[in-house]
mmCIF file as gemmi writes it, N, C-alpha and C atoms, coordinates in Angstrom:
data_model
loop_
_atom_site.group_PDB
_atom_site.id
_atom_site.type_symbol
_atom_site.label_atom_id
_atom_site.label_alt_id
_atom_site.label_comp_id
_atom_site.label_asym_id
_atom_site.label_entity_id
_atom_site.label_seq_id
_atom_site.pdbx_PDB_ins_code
_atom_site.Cartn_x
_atom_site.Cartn_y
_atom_site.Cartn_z
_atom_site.occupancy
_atom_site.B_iso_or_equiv
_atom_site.pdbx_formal_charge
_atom_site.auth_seq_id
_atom_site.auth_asym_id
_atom_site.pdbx_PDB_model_num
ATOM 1 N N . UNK Axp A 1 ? 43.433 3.46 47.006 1 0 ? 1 A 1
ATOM 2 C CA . UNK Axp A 1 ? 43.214 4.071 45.721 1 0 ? 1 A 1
ATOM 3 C C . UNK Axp A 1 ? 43.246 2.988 44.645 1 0 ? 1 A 1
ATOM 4 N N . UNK Axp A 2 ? 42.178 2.97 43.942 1 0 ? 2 A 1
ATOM 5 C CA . UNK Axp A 2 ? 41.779 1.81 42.908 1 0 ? 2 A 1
ATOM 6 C C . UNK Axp A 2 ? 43.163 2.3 41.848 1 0 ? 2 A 1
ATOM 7 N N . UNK Axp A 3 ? 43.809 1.557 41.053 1 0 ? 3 A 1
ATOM 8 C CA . UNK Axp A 3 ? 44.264 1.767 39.619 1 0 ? 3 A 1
ATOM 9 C C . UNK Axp A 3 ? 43.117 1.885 38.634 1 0 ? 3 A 1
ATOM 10 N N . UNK Axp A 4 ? 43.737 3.178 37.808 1 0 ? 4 A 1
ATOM 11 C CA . UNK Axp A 4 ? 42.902 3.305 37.061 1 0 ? 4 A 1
ATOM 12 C C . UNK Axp A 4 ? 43.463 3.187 35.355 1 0 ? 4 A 1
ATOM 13 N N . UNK Axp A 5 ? 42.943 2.101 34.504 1 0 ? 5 A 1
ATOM 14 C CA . UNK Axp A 5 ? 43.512 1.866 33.158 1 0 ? 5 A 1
ATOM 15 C C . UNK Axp A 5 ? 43.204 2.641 32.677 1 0 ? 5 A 1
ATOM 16 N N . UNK Axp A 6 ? 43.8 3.522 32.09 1 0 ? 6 A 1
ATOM 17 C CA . UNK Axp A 6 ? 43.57 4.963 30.48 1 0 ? 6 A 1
ATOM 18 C C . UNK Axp A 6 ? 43.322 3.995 29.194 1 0 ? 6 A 1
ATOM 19 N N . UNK Axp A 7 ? 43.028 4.845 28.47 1 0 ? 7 A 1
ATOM 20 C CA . UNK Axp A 7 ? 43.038 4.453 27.188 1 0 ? 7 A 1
ATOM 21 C C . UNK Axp A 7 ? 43.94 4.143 26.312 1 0 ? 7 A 1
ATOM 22 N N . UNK Axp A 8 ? 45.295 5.221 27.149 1 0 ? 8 A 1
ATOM 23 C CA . UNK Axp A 8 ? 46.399 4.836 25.833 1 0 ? 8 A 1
ATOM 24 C C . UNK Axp A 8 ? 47.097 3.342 26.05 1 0 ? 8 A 1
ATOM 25 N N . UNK Axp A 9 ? 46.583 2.668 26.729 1 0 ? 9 A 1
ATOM 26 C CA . UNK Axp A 9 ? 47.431 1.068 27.349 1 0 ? 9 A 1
ATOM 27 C C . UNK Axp A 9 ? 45.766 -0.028 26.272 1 0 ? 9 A 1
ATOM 28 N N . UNK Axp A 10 ? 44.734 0.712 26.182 1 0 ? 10 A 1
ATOM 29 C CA . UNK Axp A 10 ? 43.919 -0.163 24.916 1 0 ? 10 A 1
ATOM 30 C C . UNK Axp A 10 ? 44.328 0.132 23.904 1 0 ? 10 A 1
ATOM 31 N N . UNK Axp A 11 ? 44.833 1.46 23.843 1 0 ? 11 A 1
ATOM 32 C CA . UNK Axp A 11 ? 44.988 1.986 22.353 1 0 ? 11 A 1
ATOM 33 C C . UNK Axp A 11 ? 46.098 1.349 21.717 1 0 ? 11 A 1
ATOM 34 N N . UNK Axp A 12 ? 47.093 0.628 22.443 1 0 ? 12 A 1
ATOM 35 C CA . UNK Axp A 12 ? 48.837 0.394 22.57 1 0 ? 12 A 1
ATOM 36 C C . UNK Axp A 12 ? 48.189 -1.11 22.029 1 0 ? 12 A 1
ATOM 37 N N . UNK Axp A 13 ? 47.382 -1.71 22.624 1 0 ? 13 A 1
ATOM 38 C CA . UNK Axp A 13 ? 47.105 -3.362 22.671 1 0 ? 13 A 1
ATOM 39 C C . UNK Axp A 13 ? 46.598 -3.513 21.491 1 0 ? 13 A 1
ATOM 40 N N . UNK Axp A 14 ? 45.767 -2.357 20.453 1 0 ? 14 A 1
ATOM 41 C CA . UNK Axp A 14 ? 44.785 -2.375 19.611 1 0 ? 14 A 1
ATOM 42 C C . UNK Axp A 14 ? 46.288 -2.608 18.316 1 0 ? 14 A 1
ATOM 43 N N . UNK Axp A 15 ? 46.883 -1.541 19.023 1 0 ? 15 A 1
ATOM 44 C CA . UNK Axp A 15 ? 48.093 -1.325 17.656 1 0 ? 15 A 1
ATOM 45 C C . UNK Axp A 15 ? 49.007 -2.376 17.72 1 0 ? 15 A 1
ATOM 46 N N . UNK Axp A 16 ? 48.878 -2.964 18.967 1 0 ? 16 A 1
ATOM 47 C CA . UNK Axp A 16 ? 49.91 -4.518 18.387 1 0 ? 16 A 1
ATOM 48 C C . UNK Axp A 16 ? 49.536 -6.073 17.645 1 0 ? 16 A 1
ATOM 49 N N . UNK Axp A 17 ? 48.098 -5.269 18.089 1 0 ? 17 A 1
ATOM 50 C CA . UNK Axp A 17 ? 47.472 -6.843 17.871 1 0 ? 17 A 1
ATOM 51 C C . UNK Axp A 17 ? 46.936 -6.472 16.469 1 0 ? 17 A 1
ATOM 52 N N . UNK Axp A 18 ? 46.827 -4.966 15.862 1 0 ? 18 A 1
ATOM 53 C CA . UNK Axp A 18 ? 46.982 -4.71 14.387 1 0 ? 18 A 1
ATOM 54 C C . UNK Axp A 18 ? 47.825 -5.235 13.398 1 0 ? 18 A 1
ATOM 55 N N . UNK Axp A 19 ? 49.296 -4.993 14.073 1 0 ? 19 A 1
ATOM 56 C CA . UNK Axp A 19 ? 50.416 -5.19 13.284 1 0 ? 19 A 1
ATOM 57 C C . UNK Axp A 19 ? 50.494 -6.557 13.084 1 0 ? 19 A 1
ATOM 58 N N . UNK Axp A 20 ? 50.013 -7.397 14.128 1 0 ? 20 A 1
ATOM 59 C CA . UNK Axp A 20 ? 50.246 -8.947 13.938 1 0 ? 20 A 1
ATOM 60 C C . UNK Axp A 20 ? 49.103 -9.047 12.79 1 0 ? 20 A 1
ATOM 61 N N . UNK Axp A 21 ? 48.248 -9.019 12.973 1 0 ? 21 A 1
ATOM 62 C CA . UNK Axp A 21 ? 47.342 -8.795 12.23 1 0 ? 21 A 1
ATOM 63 C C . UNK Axp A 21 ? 47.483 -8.714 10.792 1 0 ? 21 A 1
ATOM 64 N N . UNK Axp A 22 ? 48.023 -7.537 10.088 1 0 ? 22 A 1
ATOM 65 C CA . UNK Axp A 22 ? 48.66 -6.887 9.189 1 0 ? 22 A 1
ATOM 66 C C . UNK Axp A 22 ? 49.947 -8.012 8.784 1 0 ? 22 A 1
ATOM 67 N N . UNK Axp A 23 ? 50.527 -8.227 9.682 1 0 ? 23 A 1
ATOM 68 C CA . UNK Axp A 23 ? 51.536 -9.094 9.255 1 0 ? 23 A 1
ATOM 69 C C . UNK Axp A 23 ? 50.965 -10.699 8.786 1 0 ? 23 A 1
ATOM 70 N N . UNK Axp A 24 ? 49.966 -11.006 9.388 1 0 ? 24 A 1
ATOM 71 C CA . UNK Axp A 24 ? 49.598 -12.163 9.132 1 0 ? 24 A 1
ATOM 72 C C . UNK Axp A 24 ? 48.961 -12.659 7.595 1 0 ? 24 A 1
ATOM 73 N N . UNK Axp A 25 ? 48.417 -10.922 7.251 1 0 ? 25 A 1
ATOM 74 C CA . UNK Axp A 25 ? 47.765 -10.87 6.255 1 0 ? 25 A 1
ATOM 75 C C . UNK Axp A 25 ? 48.847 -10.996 4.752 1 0 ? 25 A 1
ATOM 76 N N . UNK Axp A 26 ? 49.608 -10.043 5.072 1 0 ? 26 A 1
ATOM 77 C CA . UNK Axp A 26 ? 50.737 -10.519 4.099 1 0 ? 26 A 1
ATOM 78 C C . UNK Axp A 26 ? 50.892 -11.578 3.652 1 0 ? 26 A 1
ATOM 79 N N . UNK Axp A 27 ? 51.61 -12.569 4.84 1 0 ? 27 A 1
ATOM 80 C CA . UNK Axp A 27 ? 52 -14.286 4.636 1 0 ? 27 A 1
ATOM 81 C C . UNK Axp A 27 ? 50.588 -14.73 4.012 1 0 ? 27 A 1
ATOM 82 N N . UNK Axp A 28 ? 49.672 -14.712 4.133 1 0 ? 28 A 1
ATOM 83 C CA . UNK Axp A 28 ? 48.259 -14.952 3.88 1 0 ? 28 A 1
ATOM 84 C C . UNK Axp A 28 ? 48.509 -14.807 2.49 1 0 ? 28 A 1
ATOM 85 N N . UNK Axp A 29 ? 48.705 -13.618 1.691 1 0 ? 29 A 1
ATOM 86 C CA . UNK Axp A 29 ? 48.666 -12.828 0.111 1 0 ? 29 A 1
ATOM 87 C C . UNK Axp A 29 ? 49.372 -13.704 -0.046 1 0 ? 29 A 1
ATOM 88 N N . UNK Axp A 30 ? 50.596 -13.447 0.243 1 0 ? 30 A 1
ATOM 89 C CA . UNK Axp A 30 ? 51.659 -14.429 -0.232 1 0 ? 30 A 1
ATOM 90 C C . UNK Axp A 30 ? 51.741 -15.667 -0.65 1 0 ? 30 A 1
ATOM 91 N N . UNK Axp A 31 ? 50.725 -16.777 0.057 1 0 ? 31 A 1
ATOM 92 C CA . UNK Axp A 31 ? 50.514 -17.803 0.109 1 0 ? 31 A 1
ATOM 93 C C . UNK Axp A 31 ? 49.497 -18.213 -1.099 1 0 ? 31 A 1
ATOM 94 N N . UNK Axp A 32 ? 48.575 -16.857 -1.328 1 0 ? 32 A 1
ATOM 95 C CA . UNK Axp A 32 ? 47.708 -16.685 -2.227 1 0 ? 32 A 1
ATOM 96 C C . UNK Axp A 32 ? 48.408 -16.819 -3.375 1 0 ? 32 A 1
ATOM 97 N N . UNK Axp A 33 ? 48.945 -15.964 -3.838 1 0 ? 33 A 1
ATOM 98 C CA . UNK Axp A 33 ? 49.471 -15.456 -4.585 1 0 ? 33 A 1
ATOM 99 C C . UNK Axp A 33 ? 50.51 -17.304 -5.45 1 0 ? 33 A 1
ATOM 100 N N . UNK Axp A 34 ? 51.139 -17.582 -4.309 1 0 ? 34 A 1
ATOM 101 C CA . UNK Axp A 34 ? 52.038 -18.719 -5.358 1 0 ? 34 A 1
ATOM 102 C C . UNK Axp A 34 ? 50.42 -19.875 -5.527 1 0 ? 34 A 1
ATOM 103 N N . UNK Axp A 35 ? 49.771 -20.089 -4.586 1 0 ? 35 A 1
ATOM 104 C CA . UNK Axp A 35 ? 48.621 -20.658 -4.921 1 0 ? 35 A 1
ATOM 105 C C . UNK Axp A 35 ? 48.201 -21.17 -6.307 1 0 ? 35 A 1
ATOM 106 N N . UNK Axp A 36 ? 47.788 -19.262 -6.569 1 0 ? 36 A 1
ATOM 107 C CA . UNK Axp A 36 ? 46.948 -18.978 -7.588 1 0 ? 36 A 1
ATOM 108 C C . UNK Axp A 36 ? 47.843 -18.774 -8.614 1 0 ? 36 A 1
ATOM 109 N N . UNK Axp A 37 ? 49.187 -19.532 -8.682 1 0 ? 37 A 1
ATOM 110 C CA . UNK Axp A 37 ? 49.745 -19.402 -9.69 1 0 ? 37 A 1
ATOM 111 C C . UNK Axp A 37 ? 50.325 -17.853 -10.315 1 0 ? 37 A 1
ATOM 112 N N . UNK Axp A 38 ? 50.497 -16.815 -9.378 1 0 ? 38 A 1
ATOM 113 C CA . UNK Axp A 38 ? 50.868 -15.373 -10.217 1 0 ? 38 A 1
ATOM 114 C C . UNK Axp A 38 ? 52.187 -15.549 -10.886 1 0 ? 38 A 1
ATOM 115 N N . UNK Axp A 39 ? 52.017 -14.478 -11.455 1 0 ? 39 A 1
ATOM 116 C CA . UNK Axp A 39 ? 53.53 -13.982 -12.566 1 0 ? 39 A 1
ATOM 117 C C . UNK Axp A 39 ? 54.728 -13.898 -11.731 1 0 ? 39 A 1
ATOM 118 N N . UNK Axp A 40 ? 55.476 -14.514 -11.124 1 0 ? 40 A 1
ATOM 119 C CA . UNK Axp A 40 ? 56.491 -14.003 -10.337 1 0 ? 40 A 1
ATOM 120 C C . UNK Axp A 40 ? 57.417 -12.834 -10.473 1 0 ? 40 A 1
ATOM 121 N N . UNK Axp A 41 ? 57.039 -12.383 -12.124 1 0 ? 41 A 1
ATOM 122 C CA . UNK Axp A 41 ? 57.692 -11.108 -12.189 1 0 ? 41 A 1
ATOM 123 C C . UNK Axp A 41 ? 57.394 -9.855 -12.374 1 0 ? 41 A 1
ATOM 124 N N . UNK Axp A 42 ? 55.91 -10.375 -11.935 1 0 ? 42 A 1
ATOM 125 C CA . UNK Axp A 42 ? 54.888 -9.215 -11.631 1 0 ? 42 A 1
ATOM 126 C C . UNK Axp A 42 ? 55.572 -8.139 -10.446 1 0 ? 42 A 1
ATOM 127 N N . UNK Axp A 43 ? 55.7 -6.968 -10.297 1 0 ? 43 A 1
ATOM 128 C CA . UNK Axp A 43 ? 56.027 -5.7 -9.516 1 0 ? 43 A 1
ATOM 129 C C . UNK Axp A 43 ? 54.575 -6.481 -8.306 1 0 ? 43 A 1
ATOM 130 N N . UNK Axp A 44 ? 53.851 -6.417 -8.718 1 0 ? 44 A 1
ATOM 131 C CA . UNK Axp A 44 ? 52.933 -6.53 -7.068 1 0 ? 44 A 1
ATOM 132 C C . UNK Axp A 44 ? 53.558 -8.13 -6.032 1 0 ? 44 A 1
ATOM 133 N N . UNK Axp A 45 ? 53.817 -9.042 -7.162 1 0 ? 45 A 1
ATOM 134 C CA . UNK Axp A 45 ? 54.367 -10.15 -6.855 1 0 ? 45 A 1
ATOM 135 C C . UNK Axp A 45 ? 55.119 -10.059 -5.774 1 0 ? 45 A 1
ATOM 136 N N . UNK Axp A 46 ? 56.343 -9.356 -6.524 1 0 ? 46 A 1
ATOM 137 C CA . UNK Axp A 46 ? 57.504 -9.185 -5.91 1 0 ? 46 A 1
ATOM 138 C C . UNK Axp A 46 ? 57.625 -8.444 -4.846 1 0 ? 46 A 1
ATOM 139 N N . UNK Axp A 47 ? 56.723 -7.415 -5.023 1 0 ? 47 A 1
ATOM 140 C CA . UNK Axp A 47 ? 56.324 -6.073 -3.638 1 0 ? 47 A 1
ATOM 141 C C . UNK Axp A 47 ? 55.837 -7.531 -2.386 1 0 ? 47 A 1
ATOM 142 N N . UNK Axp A 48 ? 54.802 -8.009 -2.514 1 0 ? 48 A 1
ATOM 143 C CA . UNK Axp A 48 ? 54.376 -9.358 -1.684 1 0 ? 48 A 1
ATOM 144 C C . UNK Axp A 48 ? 55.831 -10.129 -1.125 1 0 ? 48 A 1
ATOM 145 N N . UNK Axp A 49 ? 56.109 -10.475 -2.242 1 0 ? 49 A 1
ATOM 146 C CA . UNK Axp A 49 ? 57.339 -11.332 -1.713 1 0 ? 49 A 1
ATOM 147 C C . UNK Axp A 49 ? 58.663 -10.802 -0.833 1 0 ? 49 A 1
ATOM 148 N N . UNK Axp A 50 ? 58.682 -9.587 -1.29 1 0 ? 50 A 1
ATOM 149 C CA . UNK Axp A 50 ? 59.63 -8.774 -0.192 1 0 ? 50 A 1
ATOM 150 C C . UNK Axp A 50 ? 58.987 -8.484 0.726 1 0 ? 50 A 1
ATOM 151 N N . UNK Axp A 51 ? 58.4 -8.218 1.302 1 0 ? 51 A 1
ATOM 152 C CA . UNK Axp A 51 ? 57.61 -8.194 3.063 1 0 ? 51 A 1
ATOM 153 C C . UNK Axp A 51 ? 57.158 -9.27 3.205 1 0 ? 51 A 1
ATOM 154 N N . UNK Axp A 52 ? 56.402 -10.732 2.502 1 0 ? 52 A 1
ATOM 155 C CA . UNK Axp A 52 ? 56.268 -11.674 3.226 1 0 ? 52 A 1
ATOM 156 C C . UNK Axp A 52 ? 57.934 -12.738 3.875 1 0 ? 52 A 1
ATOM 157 N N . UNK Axp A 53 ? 58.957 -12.658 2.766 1 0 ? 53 A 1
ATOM 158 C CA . UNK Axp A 53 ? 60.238 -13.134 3.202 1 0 ? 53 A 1
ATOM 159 C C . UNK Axp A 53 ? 60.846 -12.906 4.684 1 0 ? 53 A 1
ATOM 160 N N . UNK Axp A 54 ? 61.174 -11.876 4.8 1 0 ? 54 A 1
ATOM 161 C CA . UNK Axp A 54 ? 61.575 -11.323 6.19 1 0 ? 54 A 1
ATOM 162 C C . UNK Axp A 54 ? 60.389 -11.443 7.193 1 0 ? 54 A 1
ATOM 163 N N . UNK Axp A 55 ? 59.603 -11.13 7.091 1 0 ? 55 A 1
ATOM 164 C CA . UNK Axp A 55 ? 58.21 -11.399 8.282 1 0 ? 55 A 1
ATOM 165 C C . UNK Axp A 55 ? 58.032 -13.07 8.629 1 0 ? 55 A 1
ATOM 166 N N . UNK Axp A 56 ? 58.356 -13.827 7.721 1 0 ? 56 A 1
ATOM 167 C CA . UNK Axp A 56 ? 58.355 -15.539 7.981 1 0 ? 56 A 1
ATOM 168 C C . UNK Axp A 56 ? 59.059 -16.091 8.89 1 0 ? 56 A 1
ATOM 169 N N . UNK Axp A 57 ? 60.753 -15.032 9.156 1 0 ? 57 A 1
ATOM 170 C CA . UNK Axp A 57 ? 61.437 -15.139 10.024 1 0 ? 57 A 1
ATOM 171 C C . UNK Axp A 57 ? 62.144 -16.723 9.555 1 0 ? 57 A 1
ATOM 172 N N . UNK Axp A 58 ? 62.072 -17.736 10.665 1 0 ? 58 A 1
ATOM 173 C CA . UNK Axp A 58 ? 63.014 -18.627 10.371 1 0 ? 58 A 1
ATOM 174 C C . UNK Axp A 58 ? 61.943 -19.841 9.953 1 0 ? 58 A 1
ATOM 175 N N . UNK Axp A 59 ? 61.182 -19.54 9.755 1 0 ? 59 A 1
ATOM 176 C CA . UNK Axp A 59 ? 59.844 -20.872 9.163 1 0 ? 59 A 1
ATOM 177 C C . UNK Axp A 59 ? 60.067 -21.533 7.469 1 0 ? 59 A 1
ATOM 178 N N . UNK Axp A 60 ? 60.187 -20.697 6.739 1 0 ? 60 A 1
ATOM 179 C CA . UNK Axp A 60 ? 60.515 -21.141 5.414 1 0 ? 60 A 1
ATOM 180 C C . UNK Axp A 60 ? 61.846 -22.198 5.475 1 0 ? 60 A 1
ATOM 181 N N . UNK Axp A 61 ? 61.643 -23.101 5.241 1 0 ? 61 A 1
ATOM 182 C CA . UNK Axp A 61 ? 62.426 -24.223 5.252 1 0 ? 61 A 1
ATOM 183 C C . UNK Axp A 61 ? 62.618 -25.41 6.482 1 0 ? 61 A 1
ATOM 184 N N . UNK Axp A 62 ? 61.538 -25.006 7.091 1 0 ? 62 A 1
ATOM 185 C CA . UNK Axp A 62 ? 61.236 -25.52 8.489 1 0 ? 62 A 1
ATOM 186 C C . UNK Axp A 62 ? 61.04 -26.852 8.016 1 0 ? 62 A 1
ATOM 187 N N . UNK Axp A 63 ? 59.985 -27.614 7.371 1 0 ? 63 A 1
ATOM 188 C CA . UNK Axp A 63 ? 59.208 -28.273 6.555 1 0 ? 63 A 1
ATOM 189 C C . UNK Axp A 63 ? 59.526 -28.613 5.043 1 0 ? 63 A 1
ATOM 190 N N . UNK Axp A 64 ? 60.391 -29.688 5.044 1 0 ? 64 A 1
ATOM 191 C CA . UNK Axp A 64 ? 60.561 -29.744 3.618 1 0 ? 64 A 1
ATOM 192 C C . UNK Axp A 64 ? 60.092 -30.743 2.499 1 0 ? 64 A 1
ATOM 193 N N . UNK Axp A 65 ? 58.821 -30.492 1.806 1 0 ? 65 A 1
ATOM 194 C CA . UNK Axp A 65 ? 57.965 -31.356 1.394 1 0 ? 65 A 1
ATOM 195 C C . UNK Axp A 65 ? 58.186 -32.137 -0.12 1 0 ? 65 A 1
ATOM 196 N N . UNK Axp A 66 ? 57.476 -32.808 -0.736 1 0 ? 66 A 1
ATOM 197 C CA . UNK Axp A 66 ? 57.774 -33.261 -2.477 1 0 ? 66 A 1
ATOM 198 C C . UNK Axp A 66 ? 56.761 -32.091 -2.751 1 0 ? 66 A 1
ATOM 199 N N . UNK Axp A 67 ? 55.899 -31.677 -2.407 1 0 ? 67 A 1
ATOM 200 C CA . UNK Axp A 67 ? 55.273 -30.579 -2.885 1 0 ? 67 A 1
ATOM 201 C C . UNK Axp A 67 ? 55.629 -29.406 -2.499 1 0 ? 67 A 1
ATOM 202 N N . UNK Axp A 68 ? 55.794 -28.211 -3.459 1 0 ? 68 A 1
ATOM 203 C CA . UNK Axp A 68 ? 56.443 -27.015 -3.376 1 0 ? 68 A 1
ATOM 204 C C . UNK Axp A 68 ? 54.93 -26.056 -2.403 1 0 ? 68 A 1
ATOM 205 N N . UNK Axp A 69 ? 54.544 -26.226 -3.45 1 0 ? 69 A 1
ATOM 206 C CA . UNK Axp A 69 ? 52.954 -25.475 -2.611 1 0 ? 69 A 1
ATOM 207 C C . UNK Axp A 69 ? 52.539 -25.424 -1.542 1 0 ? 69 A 1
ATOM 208 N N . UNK Axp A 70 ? 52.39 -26.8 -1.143 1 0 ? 70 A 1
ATOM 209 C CA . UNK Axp A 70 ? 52.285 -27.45 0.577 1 0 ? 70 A 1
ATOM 210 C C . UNK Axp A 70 ? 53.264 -26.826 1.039 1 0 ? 70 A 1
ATOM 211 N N . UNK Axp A 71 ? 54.276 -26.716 1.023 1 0 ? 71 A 1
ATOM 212 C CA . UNK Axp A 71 ? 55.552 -26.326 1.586 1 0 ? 71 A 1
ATOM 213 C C . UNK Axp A 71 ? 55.29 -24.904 1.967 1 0 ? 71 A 1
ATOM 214 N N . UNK Axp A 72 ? 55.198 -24.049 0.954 1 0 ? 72 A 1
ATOM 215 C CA . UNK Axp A 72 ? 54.692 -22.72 1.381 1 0 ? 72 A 1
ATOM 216 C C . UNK Axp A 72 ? 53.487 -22.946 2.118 1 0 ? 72 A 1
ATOM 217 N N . UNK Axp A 73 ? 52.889 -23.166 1.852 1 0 ? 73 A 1
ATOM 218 C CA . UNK Axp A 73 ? 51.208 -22.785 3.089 1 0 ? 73 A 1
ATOM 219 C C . UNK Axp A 73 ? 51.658 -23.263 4.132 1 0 ? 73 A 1
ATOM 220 N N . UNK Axp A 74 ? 52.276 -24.238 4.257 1 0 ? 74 A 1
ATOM 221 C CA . UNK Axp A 74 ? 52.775 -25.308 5.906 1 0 ? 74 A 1
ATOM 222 C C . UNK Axp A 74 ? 53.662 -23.869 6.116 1 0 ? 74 A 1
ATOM 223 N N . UNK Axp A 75 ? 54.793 -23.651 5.425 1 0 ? 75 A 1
ATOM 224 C CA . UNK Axp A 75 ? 55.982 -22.76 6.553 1 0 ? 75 A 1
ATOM 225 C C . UNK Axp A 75 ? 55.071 -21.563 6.467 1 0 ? 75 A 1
ATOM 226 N N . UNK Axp A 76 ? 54.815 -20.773 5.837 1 0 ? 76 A 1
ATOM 227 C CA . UNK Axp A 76 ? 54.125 -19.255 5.671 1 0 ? 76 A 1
ATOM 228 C C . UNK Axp A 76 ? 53.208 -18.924 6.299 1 0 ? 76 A 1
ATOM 229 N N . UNK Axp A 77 ? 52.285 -20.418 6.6 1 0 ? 77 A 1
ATOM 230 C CA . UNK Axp A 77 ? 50.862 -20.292 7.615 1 0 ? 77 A 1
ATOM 231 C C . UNK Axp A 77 ? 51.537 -20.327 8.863 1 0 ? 77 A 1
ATOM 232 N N . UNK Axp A 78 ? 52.67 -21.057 9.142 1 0 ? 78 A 1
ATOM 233 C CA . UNK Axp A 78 ? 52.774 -21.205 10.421 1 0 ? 78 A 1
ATOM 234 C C . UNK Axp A 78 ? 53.555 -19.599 10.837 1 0 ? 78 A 1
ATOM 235 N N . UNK Axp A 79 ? 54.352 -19.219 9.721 1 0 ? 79 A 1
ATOM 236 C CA . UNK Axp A 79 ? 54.591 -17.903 10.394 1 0 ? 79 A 1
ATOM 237 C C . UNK Axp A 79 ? 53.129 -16.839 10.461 1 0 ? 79 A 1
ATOM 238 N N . UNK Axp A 80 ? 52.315 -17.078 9.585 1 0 ? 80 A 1
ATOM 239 C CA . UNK Axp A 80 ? 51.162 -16.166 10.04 1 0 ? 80 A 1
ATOM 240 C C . UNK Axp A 80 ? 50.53 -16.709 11.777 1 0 ? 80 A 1
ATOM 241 N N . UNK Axp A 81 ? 50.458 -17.528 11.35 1 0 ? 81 A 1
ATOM 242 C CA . UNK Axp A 81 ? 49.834 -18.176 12.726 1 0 ? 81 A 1
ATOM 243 C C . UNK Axp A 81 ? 50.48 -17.368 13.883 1 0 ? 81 A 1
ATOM 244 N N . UNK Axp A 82 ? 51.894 -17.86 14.089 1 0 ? 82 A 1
ATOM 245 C CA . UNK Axp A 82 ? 53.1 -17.242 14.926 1 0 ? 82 A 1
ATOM 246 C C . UNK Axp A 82 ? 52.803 -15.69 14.922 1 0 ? 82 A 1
ATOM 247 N N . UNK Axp A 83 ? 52.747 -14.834 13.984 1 0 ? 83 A 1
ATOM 248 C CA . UNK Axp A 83 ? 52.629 -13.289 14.12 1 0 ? 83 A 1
ATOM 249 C C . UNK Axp A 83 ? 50.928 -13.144 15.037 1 0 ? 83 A 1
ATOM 250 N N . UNK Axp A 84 ? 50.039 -13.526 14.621 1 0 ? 84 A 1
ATOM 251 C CA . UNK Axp A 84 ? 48.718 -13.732 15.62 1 0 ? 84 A 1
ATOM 252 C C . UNK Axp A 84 ? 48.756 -14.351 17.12 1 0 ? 84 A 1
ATOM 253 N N . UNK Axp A 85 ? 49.787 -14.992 17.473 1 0 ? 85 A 1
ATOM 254 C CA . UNK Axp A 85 ? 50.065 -15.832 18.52 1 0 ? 85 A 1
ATOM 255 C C . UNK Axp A 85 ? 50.681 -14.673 19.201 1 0 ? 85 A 1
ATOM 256 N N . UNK Axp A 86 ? 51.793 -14.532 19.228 1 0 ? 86 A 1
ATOM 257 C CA . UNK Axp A 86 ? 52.839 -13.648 19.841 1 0 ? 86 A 1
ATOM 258 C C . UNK Axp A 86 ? 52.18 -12.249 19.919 1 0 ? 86 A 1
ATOM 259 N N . UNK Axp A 87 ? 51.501 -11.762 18.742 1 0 ? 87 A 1
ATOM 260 C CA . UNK Axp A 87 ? 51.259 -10.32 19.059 1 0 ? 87 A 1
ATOM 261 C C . UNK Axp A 87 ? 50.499 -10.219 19.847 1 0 ? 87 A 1
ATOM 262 N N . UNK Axp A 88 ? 49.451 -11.025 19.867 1 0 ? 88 A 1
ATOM 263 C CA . UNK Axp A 88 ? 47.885 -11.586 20.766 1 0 ? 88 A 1
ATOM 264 C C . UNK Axp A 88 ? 48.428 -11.464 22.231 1 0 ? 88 A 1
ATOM 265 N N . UNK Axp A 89 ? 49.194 -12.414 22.367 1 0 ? 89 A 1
ATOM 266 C CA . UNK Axp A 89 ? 49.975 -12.379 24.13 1 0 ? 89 A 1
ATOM 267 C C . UNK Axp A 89 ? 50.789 -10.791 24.14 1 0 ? 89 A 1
ATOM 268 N N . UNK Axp A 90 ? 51.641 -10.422 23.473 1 0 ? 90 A 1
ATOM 269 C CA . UNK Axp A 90 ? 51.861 -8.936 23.707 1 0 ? 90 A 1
ATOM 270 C C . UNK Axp A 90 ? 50.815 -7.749 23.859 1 0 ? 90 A 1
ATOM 271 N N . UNK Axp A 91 ? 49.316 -8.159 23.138 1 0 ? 91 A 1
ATOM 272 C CA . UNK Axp A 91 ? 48.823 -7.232 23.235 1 0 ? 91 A 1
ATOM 273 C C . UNK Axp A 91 ? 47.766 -7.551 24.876 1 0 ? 91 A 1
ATOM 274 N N . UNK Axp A 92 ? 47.825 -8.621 25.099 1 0 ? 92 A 1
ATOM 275 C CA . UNK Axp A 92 ? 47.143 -9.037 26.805 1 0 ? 92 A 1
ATOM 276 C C . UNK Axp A 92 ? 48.211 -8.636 27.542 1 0 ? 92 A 1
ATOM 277 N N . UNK Axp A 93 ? 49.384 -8.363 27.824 1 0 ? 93 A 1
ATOM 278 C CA . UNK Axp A 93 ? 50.258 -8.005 28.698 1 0 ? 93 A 1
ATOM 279 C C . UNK Axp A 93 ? 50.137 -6.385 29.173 1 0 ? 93 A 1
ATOM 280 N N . UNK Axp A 94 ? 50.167 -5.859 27.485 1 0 ? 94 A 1
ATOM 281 C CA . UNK Axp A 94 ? 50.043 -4.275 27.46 1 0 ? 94 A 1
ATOM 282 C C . UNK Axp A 94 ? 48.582 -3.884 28.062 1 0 ? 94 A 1
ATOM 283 N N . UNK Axp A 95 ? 47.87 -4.982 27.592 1 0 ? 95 A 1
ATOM 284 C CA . UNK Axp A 95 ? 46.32 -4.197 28.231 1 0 ? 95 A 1
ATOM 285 C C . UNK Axp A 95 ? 46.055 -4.337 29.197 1 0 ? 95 A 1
């Protein structure tokens, strides 16, 4: 008897490799955002900055540069990177 894959084990792989996804995009804004110079006391700012903080995990301060900017894109990219990496292999396991 062949195994047979259902859908809900693509559907499972689709939604993890979303969330990394989603998460990556954040650190991404985030990165934008000090970039482009925003208001730091902008409400959307700060909405950004509270979900990109915790999602970076232990990367922010990984890298400690004379430039502040560099510093963020180096630690923040690498946690985006990391959320695309990891979810990517979780979502090939599940599928």
């Amino acid at each position: 008897m062949a195994y047979r894959v259902t859908n809900h084990t693509h559907t499972a792989a689709r939604v993890i490799s979303g969330v990394g996804a989603l998460f990556a995009v954040i650190e991404v804004v985030y990165i934008l955002l000090i970039l482009f110079g925003a208001n730091t006391a902008n409400a959307f700012f700060r909405f950004v900055q509270s979900l990109a903080e915790p999602l970076a995990l232990f990367f922010p301060g990984l890298f400690n540069l004379a430039n502040d900017k560099l510093e963020i894109v180096i630690n923040y990219g690498l946690a985006a990177i990391f959320w695309l990496v990891v979810t990517g292999v979780l979502a090939r396991i599940v599928d």
